[in-house]
RODO-2510 file (C-alpha; in nm, 4 decimals, decimal comma):
residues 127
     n   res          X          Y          Z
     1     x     1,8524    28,1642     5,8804
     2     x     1,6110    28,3517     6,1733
     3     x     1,2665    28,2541     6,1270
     4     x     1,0433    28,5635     6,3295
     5     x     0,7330    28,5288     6,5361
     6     x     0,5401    28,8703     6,6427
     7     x     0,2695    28,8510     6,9395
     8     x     0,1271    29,1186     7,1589
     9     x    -0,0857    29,3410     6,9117
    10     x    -0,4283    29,4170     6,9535
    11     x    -0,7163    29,7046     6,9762
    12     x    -0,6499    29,9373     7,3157
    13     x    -0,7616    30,3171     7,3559
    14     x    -0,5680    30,6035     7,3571
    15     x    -0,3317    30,6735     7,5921
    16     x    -0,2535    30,2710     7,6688
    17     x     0,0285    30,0807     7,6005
    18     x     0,1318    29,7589     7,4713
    19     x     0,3927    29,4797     7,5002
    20     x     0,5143    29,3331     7,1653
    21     x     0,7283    29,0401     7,1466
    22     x     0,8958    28,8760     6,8702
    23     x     1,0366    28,5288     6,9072
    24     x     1,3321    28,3907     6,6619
    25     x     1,4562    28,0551     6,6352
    26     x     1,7305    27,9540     6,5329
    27     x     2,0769    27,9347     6,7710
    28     x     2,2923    28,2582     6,6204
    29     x     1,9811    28,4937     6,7363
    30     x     2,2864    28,7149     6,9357
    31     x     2,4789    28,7614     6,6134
    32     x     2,1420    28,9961     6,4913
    33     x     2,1064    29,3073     6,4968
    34     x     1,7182    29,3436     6,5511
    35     x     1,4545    29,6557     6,4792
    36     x     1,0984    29,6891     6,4529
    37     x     0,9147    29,8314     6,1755
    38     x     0,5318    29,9609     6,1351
    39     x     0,3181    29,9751     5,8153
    40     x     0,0033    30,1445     5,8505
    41     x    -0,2671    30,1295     5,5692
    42     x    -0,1606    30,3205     5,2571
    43     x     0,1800    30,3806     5,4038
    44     x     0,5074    30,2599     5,3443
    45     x     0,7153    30,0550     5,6029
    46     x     0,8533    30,2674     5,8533
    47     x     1,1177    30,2205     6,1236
    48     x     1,0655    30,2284     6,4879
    49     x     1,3206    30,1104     6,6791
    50     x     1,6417    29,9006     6,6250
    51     x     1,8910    29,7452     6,8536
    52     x     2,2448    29,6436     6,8096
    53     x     2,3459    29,2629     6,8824
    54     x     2,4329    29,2639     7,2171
    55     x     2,2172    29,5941     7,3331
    56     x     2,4904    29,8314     7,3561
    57     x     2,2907    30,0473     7,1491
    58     x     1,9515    30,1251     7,0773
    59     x     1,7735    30,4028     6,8301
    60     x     1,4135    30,4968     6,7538
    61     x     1,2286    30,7249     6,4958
    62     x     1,1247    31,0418     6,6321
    63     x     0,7640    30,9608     6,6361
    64     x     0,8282    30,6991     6,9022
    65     x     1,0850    30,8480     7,1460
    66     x     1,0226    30,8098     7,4798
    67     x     0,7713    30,6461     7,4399
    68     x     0,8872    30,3210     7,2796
    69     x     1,1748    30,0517     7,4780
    70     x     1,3101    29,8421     7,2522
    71     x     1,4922    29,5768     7,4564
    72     x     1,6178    29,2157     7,3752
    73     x     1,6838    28,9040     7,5740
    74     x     1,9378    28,7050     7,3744
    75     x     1,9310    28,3648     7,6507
    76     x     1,5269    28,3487     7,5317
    77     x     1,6471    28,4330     7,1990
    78     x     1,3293    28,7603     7,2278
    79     x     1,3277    29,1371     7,1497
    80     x     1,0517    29,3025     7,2920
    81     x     0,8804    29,6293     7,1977
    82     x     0,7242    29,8290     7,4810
    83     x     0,4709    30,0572     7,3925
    84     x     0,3149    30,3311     7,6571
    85     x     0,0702    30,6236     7,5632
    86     x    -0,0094    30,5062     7,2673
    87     x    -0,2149    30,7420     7,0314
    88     x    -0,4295    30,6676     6,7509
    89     x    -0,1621    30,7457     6,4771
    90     x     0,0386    30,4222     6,6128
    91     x    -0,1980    30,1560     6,4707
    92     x    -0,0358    29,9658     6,1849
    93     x     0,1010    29,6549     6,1658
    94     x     0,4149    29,5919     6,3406
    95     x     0,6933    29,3507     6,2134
    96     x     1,0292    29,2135     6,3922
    97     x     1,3155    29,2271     6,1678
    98     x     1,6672    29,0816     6,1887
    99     x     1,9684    29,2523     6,0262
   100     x     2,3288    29,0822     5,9993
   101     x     2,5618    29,1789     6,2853
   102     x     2,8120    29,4219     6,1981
   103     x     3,0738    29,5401     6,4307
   104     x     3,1025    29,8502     6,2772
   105     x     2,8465    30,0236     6,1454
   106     x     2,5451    30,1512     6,3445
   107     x     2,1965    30,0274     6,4337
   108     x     2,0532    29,9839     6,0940
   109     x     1,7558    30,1941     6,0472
   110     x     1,6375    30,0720     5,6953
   111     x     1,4289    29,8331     5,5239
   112     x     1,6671    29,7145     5,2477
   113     x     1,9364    29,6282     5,5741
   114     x     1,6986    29,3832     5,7584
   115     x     1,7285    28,9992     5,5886
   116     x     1,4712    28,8523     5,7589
   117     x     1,0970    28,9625     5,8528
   118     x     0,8129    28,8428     6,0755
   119     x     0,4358    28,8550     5,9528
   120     x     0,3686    29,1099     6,1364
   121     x     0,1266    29,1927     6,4410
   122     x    -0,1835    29,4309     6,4184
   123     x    -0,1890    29,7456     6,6525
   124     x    -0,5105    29,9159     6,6390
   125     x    -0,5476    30,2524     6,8895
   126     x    -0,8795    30,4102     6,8880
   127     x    -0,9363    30,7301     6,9896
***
């Protein structure tokens, strides 16, 4: 079991950007494949990035490219979410989710293939 931690969120203008961080425990962290996920009031979850379990691939929704880094550091057992010109339509809360590796299939990109979830980390943009 992966027990996830969020930290980094926060209220920054337009046009910022932000560091998020999610920390798991647990001592099979590498064996995850891990993606981040944004719910914004009166939305539903969305994807934003995901990242195979070693980092030989990475994808991101098209609202978020190149813009977004999703990256991972699997010796600090972390997976970090790098933000940059952020815009107003990026607040929501942001959770870390962990997936089951699979050596076969692709990043996973949705909700019902992530096993475990953090609580999530506020993101507030103001314009």
């Amino acid at each position: 079991q992966v027990q996830l931690t969020e930290s980094g969120g926060g209220l920054v203008q337009a046009g910022s950007s932000l560091r998020l961080s999610c920390s798991a425990s647990g001592r099979t962290f590498s064996t995850y494949e891990m993606g981040w996920f944004r719910q914004a009031p009166g939305k539903e979850r969305e994807f934003v990035a995901g990242i195979k379990w070693n980092g030989g691939s990475i994808i991101y929704a098209d609202s978020v490219k190149d813009r977004f880094t999703i990256s991972r550091d699997n010796a600090k057992n972390m997976v970090y979410l790098q933000m940059n010109t952020l815009k107003p339509e990026d607040t929501a809360v942001y959770y870390c989710a962990a997936a089951r590796f699979s050596p076969v299939n692709p990043v996973p990109r949705f909700h019902r293939d992530y096993m475990y979830w953090g609580q999530g980390t506020q993101v507030t943009v103001s314009s």
